[in-house]
PLY file of the C-alpha trace (Angstrom):
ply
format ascii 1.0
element vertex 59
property float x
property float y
property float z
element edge 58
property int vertex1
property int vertex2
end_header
0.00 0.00 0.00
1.30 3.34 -0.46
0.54 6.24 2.25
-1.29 9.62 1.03
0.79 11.92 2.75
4.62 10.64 2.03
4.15 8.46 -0.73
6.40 5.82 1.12
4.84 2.70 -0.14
4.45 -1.15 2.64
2.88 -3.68 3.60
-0.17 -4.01 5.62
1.76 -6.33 7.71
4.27 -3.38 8.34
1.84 -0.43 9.17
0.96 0.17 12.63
-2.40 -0.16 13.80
-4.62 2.81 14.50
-4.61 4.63 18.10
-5.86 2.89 20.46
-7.02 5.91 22.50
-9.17 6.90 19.76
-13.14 6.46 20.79
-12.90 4.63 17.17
-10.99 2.12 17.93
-12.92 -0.79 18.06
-14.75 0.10 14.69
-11.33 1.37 12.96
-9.97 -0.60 10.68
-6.99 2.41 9.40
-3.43 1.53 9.02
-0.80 4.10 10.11
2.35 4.84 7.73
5.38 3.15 9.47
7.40 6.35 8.33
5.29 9.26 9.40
2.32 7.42 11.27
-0.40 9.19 8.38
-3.28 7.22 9.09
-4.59 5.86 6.13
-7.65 3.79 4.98
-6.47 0.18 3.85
-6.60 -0.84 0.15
-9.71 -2.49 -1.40
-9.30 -6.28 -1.77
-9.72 -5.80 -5.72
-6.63 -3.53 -6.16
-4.70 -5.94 -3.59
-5.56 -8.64 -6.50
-3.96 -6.47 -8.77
-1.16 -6.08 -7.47
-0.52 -9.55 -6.86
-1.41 -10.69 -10.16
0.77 -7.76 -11.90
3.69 -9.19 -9.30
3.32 -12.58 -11.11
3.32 -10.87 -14.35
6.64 -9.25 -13.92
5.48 -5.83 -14.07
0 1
1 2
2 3
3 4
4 5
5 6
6 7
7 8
8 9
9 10
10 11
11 12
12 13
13 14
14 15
15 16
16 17
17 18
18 19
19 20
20 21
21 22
22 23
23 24
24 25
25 26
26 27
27 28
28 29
29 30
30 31
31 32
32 33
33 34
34 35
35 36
36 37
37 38
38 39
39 40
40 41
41 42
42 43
43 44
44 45
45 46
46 47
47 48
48 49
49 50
50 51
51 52
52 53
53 54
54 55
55 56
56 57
57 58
């Protein structure tokens, strides 16, 4: 995934999770940059696909 605010693109498995302070919490599924902690919405499942399958490609 690649974060809106730096453009530093991870993994899921490598963002941090939302605050867990935040009265959202429990519903909140956002993923925080691990470079600047932006917290950002996590990709649809159809552009994960994508990427996967455009991995396999070679692209």
């Amino acid at each position: 995934m690649k974060c809106g605010f730096c453009g530093y693109e991870f993994d899921e498995e490598d963002a941090n999770s939302g605050c867990v302070s935040c009265p959202l919490s429990s519903g909140c599924n956002k993923l925080k940059c691990p470079r600047c902690n932006y917290e950002n919405p996590p990709e649809p499942a159809l552009v994960q696909k994508i990427k996967k399958l455009l991995k396999r490609i070679g692209r």
